[in-house]
PDB file of N, CA, C and O in Angstrom, chain B, residues numbered from 101:
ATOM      1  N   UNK B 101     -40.179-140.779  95.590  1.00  0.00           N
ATOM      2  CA  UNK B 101     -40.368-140.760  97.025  1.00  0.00           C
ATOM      3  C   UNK B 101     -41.835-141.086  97.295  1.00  0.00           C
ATOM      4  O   UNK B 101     -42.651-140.211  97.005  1.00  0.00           O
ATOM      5  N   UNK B 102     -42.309-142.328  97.855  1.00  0.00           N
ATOM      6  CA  UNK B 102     -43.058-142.627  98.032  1.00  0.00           C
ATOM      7  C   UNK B 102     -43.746-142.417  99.222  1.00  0.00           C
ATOM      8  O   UNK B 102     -43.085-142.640 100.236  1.00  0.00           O
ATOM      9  N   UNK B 103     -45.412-141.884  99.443  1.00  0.00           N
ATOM     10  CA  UNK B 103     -45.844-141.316 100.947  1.00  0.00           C
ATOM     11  C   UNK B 103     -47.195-142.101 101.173  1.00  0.00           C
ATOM     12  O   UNK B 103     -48.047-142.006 102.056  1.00  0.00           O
ATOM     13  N   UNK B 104     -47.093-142.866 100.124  1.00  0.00           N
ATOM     14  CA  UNK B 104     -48.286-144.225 101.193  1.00  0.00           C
ATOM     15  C   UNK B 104     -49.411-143.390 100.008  1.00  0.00           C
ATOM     16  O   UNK B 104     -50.494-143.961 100.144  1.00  0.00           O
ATOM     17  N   UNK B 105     -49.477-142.820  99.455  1.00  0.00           N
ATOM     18  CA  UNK B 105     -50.522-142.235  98.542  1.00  0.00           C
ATOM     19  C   UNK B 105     -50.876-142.689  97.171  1.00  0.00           C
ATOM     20  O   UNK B 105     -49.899-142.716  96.422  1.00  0.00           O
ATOM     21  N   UNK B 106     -52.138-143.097  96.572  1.00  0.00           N
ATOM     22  CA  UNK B 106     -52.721-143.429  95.228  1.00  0.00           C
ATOM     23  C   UNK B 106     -53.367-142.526  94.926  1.00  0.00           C
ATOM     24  O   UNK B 106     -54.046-141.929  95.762  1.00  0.00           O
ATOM     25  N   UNK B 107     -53.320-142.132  93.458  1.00  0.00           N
ATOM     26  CA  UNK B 107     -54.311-141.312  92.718  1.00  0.00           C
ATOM     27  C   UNK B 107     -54.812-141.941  91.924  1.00  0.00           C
ATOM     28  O   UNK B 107     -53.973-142.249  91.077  1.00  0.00           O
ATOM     29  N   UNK B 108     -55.725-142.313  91.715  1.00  0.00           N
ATOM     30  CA  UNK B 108     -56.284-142.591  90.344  1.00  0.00           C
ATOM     31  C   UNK B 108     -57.545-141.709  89.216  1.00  0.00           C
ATOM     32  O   UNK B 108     -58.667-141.285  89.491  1.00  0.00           O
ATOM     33  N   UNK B 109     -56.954-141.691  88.221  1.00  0.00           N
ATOM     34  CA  UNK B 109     -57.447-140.124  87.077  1.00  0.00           C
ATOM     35  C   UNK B 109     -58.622-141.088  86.586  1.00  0.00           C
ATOM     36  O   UNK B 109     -58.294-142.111  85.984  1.00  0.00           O
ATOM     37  N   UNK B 110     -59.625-140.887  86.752  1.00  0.00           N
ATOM     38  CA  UNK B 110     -60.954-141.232  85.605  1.00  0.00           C
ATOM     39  C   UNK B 110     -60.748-140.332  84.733  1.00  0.00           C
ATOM     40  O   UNK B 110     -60.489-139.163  85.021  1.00  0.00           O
ATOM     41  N   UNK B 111     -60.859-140.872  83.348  1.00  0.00           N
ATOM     42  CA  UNK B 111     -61.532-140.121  81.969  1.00  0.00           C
ATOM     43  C   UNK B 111     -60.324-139.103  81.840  1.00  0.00           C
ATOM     44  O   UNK B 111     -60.349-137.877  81.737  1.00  0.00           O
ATOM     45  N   UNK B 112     -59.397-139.873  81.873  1.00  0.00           N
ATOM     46  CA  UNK B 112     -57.890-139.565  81.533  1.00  0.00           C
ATOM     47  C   UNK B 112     -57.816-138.771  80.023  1.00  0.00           C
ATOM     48  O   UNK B 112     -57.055-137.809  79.916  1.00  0.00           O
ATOM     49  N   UNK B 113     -58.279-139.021  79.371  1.00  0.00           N
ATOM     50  CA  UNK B 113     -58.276-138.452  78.105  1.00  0.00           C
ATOM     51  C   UNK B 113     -59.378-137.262  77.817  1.00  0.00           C
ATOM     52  O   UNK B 113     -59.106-136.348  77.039  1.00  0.00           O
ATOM     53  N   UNK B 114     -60.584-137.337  78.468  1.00  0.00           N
ATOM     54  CA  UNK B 114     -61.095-136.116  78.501  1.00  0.00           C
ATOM     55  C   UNK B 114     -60.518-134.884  79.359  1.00  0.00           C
ATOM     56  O   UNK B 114     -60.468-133.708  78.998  1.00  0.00           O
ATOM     57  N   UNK B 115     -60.066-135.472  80.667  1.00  0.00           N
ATOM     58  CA  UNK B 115     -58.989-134.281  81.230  1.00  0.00           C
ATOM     59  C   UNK B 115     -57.946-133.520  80.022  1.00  0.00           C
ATOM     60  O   UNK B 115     -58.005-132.347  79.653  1.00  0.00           O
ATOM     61  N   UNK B 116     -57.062-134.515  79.588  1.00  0.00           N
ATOM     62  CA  UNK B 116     -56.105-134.299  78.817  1.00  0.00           C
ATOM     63  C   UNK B 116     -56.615-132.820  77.588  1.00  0.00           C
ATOM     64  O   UNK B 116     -56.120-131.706  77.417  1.00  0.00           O
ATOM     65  N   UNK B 117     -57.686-133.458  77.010  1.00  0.00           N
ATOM     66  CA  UNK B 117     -58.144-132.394  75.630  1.00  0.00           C
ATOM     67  C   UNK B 117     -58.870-131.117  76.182  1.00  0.00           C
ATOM     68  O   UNK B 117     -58.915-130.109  75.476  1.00  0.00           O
ATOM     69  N   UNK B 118     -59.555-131.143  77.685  1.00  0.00           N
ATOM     70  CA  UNK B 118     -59.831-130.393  78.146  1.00  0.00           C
ATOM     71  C   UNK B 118     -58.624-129.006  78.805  1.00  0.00           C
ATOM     72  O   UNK B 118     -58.768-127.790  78.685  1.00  0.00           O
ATOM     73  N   UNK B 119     -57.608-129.688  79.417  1.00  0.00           N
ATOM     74  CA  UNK B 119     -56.139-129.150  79.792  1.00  0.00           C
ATOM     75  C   UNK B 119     -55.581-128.786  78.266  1.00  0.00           C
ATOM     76  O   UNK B 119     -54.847-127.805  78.153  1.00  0.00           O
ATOM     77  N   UNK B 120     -55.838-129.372  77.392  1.00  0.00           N
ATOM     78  CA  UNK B 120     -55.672-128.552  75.886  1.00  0.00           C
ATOM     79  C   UNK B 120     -56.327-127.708  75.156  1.00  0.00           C
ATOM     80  O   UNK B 120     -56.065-127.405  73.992  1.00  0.00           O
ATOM     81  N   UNK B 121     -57.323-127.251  75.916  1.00  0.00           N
ATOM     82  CA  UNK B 121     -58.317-126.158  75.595  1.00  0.00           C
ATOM     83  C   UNK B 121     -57.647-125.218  76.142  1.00  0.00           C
ATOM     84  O   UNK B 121     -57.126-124.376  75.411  1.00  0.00           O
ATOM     85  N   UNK B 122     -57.535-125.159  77.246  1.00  0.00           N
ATOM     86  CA  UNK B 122     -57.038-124.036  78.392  1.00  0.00           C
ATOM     87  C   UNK B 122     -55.950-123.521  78.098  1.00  0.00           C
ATOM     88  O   UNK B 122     -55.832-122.296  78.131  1.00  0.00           O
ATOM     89  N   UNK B 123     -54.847-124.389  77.723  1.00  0.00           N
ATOM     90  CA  UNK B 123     -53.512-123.809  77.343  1.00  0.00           C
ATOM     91  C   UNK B 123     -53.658-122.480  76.293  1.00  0.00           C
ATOM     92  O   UNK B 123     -53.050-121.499  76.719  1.00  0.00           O
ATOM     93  N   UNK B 124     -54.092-122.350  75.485  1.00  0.00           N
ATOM     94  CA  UNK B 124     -54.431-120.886  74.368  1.00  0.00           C
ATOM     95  C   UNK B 124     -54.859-120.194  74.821  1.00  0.00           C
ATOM     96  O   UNK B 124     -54.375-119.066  74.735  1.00  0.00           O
ATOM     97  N   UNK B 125     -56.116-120.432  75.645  1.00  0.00           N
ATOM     98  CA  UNK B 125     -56.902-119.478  76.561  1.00  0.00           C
ATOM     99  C   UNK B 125     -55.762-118.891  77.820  1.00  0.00           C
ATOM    100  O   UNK B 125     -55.452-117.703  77.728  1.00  0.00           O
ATOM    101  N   UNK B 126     -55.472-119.278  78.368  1.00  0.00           N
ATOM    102  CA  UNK B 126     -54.074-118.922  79.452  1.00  0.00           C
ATOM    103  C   UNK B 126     -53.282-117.936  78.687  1.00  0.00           C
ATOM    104  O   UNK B 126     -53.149-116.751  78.993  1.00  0.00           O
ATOM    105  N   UNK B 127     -52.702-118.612  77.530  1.00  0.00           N
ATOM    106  CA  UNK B 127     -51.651-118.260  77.115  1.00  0.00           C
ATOM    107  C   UNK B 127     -52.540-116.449  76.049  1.00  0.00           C
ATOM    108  O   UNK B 127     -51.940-115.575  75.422  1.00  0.00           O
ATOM    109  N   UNK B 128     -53.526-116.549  76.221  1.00  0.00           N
ATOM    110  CA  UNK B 128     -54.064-115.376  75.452  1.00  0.00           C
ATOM    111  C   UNK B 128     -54.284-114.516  76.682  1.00  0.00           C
ATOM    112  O   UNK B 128     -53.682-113.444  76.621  1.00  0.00           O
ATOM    113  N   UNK B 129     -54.941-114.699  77.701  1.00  0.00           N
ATOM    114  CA  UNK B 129     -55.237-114.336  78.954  1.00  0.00           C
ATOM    115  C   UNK B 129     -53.742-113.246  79.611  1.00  0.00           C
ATOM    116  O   UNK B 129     -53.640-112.065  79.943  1.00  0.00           O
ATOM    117  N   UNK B 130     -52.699-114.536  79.538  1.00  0.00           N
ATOM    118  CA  UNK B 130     -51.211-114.104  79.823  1.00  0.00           C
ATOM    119  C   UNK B 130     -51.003-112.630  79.262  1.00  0.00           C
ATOM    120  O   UNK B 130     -50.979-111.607  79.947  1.00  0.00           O
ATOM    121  N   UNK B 131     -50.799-112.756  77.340  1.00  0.00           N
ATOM    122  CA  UNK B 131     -50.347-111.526  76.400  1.00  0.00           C
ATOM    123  C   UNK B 131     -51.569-110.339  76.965  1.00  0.00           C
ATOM    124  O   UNK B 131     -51.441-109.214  77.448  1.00  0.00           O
ATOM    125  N   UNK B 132     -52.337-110.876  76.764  1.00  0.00           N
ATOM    126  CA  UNK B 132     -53.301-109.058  77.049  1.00  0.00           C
ATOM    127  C   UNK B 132     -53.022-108.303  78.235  1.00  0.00           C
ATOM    128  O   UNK B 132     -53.047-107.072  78.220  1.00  0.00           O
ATOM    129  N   UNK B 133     -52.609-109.342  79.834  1.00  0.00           N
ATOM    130  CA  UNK B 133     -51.874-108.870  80.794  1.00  0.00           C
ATOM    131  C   UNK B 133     -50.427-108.411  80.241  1.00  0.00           C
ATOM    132  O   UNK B 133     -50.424-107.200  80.459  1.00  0.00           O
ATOM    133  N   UNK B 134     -49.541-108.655  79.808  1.00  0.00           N
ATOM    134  CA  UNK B 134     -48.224-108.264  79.385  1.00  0.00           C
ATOM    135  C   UNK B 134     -48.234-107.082  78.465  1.00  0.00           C
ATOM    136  O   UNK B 134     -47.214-106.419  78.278  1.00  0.00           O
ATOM    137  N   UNK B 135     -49.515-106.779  77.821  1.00  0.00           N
ATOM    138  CA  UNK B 135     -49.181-106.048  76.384  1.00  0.00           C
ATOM    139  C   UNK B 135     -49.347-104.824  77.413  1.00  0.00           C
ATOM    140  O   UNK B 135     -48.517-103.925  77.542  1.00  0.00           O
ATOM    141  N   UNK B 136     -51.034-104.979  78.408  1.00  0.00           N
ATOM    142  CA  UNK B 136     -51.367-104.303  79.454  1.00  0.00           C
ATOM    143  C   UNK B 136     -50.336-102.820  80.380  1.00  0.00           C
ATOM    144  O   UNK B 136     -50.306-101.600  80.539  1.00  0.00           O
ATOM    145  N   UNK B 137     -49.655-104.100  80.738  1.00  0.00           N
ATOM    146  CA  UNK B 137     -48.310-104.116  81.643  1.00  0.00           C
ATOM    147  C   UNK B 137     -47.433-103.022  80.998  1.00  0.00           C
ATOM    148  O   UNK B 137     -46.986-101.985  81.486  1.00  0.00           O
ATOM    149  N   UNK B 138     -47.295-103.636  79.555  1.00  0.00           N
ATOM    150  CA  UNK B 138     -46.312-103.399  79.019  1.00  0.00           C
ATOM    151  C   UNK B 138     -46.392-101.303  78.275  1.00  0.00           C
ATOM    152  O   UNK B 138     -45.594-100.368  78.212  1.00  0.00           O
ATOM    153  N   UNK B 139     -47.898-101.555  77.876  1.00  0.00           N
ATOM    154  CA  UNK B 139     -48.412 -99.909  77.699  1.00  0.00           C
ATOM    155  C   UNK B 139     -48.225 -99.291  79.009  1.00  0.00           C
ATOM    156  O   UNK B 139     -47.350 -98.441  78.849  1.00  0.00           O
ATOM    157  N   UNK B 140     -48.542 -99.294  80.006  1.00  0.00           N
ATOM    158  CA  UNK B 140     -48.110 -98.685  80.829  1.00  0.00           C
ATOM    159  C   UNK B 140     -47.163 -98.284  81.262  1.00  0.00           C
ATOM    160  O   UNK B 140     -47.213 -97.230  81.897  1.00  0.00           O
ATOM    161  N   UNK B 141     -45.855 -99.014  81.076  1.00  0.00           N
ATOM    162  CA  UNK B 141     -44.801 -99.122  81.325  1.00  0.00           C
ATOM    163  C   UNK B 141     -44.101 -97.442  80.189  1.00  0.00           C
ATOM    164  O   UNK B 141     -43.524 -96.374  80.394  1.00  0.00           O
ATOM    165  N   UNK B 142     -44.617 -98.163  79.144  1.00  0.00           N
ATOM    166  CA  UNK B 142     -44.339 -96.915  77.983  1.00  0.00           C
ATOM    167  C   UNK B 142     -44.527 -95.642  78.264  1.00  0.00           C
ATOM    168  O   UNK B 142     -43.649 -94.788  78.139  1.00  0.00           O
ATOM    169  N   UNK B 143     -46.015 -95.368  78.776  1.00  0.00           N
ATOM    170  CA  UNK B 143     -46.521 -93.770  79.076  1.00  0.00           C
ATOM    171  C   UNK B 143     -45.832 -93.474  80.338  1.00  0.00           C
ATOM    172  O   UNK B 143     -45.655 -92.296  80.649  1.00  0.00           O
ATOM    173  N   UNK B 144     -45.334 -94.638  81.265  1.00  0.00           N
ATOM    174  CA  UNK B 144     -44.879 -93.976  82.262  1.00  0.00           C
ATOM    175  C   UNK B 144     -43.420 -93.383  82.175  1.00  0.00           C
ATOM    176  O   UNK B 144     -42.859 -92.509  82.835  1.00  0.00           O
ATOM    177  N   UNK B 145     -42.992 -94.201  81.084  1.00  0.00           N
ATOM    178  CA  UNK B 145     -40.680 -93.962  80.601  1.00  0.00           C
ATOM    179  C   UNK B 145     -41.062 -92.557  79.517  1.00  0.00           C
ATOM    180  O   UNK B 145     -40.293 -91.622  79.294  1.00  0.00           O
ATOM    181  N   UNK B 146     -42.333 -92.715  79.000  1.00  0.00           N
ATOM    182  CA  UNK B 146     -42.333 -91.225  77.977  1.00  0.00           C
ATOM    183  C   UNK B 146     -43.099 -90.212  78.831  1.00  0.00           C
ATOM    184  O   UNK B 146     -43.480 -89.334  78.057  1.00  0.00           O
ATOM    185  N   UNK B 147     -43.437 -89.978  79.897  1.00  0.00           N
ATOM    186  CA  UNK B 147     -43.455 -89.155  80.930  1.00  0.00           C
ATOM    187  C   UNK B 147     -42.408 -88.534  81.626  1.00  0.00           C
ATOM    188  O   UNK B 147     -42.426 -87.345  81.944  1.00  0.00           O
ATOM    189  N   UNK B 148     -41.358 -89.433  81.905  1.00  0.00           N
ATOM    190  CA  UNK B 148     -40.606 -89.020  82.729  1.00  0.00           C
ATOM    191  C   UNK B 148     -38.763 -89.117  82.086  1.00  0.00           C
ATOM    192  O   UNK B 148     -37.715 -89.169  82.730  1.00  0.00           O
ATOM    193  N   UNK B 149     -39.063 -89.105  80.300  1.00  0.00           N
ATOM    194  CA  UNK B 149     -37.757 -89.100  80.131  1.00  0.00           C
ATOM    195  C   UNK B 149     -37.770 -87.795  80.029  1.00  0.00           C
ATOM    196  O   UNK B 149     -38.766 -87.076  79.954  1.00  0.00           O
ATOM    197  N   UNK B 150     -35.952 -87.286  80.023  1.00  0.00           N
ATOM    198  CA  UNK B 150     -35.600 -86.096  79.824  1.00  0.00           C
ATOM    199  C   UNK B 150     -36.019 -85.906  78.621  1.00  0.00           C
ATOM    200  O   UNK B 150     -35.937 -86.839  77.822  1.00  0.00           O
ATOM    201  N   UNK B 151     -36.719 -84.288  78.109  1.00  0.00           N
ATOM    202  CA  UNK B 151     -36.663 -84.436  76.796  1.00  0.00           C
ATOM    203  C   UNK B 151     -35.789 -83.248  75.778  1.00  0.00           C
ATOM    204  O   UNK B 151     -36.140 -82.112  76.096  1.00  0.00           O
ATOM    205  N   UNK B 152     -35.220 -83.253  75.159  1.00  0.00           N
ATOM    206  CA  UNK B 152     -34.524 -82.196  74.544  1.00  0.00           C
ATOM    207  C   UNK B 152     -35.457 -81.989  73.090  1.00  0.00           C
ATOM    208  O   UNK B 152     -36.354 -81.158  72.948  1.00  0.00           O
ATOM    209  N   UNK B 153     -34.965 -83.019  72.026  1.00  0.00           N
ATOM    210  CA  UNK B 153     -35.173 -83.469  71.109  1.00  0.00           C
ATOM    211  C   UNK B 153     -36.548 -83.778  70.885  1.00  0.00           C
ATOM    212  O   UNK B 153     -37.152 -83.175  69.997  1.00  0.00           O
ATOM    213  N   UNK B 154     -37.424 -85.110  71.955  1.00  0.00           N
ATOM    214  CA  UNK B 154     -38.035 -86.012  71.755  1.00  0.00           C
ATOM    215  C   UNK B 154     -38.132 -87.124  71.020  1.00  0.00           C
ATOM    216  O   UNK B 154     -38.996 -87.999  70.955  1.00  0.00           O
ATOM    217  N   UNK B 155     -36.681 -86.884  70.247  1.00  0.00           N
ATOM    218  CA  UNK B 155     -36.186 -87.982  69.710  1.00  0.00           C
ATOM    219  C   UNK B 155     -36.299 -89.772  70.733  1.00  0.00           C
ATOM    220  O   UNK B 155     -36.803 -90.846  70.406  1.00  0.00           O
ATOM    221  N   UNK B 156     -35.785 -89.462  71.620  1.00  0.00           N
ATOM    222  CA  UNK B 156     -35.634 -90.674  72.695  1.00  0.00           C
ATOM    223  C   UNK B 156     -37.063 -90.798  73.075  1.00  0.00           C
ATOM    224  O   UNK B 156     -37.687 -91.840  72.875  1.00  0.00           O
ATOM    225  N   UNK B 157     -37.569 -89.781  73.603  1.00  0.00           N
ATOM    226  CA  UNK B 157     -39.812 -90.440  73.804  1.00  0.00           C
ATOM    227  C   UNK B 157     -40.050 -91.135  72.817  1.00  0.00           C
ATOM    228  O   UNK B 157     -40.373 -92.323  72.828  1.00  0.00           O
ATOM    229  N   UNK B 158     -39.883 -90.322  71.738  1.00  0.00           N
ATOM    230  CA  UNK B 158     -40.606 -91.133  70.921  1.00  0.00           C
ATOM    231  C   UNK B 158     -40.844 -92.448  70.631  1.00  0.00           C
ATOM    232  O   UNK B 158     -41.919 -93.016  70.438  1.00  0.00           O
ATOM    233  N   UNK B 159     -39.400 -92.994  70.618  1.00  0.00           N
ATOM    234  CA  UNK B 159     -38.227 -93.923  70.516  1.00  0.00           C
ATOM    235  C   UNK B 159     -38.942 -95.325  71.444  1.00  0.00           C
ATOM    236  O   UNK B 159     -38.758 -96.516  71.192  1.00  0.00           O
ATOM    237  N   UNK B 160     -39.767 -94.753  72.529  1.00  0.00           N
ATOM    238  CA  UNK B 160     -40.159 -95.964  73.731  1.00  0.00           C
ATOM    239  C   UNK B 160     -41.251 -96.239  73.024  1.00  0.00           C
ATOM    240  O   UNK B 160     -42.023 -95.390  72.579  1.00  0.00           O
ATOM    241  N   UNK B 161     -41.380 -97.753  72.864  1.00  0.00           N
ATOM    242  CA  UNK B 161     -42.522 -98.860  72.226  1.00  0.00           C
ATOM    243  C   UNK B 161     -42.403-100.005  72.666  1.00  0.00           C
ATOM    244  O   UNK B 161     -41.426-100.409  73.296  1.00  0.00           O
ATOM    245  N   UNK B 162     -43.797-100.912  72.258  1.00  0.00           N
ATOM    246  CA  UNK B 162     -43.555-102.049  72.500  1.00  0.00           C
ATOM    247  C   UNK B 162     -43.840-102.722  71.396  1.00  0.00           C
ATOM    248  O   UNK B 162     -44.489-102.423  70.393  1.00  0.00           O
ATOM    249  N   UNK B 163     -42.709-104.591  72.032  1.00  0.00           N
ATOM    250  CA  UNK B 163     -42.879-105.286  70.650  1.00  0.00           C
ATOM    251  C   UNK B 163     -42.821-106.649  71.703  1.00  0.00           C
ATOM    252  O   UNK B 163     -42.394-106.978  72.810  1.00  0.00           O
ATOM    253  N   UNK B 164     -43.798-107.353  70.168  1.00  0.00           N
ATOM    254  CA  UNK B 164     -43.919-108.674  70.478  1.00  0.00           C
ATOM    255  C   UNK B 164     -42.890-109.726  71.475  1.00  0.00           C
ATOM    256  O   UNK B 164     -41.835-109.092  71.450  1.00  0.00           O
ATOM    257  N   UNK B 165     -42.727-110.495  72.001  1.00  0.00           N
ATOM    258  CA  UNK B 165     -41.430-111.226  73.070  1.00  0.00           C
ATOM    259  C   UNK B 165     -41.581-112.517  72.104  1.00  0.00           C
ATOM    260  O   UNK B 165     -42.357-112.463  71.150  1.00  0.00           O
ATOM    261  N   UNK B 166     -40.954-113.476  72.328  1.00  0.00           N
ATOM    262  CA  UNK B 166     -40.567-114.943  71.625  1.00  0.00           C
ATOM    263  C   UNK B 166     -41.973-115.262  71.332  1.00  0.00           C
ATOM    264  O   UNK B 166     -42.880-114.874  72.068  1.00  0.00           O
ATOM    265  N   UNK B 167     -42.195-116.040  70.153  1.00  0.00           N
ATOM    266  CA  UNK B 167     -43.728-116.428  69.939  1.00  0.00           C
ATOM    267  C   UNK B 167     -44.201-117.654  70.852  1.00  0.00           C
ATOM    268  O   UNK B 167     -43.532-118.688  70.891  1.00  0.00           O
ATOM    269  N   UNK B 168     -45.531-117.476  71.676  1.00  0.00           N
ATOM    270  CA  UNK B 168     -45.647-118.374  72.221  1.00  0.00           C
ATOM    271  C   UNK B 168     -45.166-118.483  73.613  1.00  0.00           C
ATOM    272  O   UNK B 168     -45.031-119.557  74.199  1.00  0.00           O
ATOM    273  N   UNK B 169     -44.900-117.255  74.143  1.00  0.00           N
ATOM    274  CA  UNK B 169     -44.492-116.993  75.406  1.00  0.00           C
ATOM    275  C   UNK B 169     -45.605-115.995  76.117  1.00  0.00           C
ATOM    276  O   UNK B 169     -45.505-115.837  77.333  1.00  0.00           O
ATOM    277  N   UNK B 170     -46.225-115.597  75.695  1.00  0.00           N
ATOM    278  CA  UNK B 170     -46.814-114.050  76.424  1.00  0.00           C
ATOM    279  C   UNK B 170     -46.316-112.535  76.228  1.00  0.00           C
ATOM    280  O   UNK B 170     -46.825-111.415  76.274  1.00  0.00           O
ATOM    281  N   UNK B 171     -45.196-113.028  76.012  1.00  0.00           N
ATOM    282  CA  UNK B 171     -44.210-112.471  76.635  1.00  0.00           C
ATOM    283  C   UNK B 171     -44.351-110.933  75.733  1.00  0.00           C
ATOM    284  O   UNK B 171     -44.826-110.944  74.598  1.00  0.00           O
ATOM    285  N   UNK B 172     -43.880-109.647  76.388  1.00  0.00           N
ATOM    286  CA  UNK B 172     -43.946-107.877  75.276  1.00  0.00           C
ATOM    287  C   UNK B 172     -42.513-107.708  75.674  1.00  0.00           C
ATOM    288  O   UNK B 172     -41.909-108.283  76.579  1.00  0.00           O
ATOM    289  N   UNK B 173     -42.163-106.977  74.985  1.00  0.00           N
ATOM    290  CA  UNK B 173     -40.607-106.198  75.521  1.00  0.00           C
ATOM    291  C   UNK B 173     -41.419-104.993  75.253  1.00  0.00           C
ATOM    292  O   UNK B 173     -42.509-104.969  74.681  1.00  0.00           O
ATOM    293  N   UNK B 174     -40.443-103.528  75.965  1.00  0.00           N
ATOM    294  CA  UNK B 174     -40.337-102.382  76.378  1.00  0.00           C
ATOM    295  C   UNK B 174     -39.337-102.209  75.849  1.00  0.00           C
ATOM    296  O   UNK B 174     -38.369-102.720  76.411  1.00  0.00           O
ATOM    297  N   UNK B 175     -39.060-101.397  74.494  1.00  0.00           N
ATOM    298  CA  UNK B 175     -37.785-100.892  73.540  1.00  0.00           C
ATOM    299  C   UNK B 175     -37.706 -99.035  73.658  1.00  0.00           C
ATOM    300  O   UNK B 175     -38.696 -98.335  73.444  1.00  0.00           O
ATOM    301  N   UNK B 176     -36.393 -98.497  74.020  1.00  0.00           N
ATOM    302  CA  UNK B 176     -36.208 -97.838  73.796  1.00  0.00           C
ATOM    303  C   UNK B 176     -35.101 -97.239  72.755  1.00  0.00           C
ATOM    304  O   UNK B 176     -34.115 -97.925  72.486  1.00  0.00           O
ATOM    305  N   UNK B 177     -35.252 -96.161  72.268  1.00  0.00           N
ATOM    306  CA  UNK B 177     -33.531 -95.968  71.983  1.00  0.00           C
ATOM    307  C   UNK B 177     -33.252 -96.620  69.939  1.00  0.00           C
ATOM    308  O   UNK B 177     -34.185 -96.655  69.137  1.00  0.00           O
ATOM    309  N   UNK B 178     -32.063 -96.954  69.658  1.00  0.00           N
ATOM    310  CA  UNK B 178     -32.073 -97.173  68.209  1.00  0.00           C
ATOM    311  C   UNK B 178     -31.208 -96.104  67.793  1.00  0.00           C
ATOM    312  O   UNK B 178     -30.527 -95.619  68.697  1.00  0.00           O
ATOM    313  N   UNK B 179     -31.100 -95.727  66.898  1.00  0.00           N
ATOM    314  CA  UNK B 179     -29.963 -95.729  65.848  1.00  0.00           C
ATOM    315  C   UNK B 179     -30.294 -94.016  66.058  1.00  0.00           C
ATOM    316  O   UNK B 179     -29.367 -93.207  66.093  1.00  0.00           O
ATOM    317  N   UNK B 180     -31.758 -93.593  66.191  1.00  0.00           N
ATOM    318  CA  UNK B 180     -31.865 -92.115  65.715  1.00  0.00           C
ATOM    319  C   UNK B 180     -31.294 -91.537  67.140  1.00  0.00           C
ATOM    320  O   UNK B 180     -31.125 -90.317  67.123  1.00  0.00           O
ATOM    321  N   UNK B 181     -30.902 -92.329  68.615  1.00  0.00           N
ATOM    322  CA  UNK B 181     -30.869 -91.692  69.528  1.00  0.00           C
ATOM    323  C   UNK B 181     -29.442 -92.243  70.064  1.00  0.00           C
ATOM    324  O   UNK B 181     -29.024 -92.099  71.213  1.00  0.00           O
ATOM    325  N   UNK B 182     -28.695 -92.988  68.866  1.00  0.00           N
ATOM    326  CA  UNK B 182     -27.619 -93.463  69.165  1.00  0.00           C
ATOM    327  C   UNK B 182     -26.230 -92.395  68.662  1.00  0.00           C
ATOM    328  O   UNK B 182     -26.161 -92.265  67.440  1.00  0.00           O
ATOM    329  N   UNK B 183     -25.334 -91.771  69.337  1.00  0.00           N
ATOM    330  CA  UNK B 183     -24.383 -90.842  68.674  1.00  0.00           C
ATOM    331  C   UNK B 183     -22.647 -91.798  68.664  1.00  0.00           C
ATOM    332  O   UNK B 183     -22.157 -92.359  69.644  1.00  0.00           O
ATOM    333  N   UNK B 184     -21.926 -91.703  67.007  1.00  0.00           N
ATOM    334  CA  UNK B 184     -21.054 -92.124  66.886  1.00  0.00           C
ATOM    335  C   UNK B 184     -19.667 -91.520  67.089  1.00  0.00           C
ATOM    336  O   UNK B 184     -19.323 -90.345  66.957  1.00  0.00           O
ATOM    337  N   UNK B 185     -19.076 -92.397  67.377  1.00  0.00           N
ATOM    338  CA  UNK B 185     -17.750 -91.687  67.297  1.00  0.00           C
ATOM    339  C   UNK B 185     -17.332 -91.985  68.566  1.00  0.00           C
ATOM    340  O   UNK B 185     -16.776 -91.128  69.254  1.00  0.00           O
ATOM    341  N   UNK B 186     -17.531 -93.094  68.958  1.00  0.00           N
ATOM    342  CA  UNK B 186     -16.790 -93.503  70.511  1.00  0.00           C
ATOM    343  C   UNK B 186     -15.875 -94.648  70.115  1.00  0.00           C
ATOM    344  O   UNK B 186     -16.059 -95.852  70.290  1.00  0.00           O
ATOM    345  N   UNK B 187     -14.757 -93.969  69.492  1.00  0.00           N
ATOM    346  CA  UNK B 187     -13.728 -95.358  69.636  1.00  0.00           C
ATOM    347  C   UNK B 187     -12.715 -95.469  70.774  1.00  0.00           C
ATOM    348  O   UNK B 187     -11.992 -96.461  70.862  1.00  0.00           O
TER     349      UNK B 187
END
């Protein structure tokens, strides 16, 4: 869709390696906000779970998300807070 507009990029290739600097930096910038995010998130679910045991507090952590995303998950729960016998 054309609007009557030209751009033209000088030093096309120094933009480029420069916009390839930034990407790691962003993407590092991103995880320390998420990991951030993500501790908080923790002290606030092990504050306010019920606790009997403390099996299940304990249980809340965080772990890495897909590599190359930023990305933390918020894990609770697992096998020690899981009970069998529901068929």
């Amino acid at each position: 869709m054309a609007d009557g507009v030209t751009v033209t990029v000088r030093n096309k290739d120094k933009l480029a390696r420069k916009l390839r600097q930034l990407a790691p930096e962003a993407l590092k910038a991103l995880t320390i906000a998420n990991e951030e995010t993500a501790d908080e998130m923790v002290a606030t679910a092990q504050r306010y779970v019920p606790v009997r045991t403390g099996t299940l507090r304990n249980s809340i952590h965080t772990e890495p998300g897909p590599p190359d995303t930023g990305a933390v998950r918020v894990v609770a729960g697992g096998a020690a807070t899981t009970k069998g016998g529901y068929d």
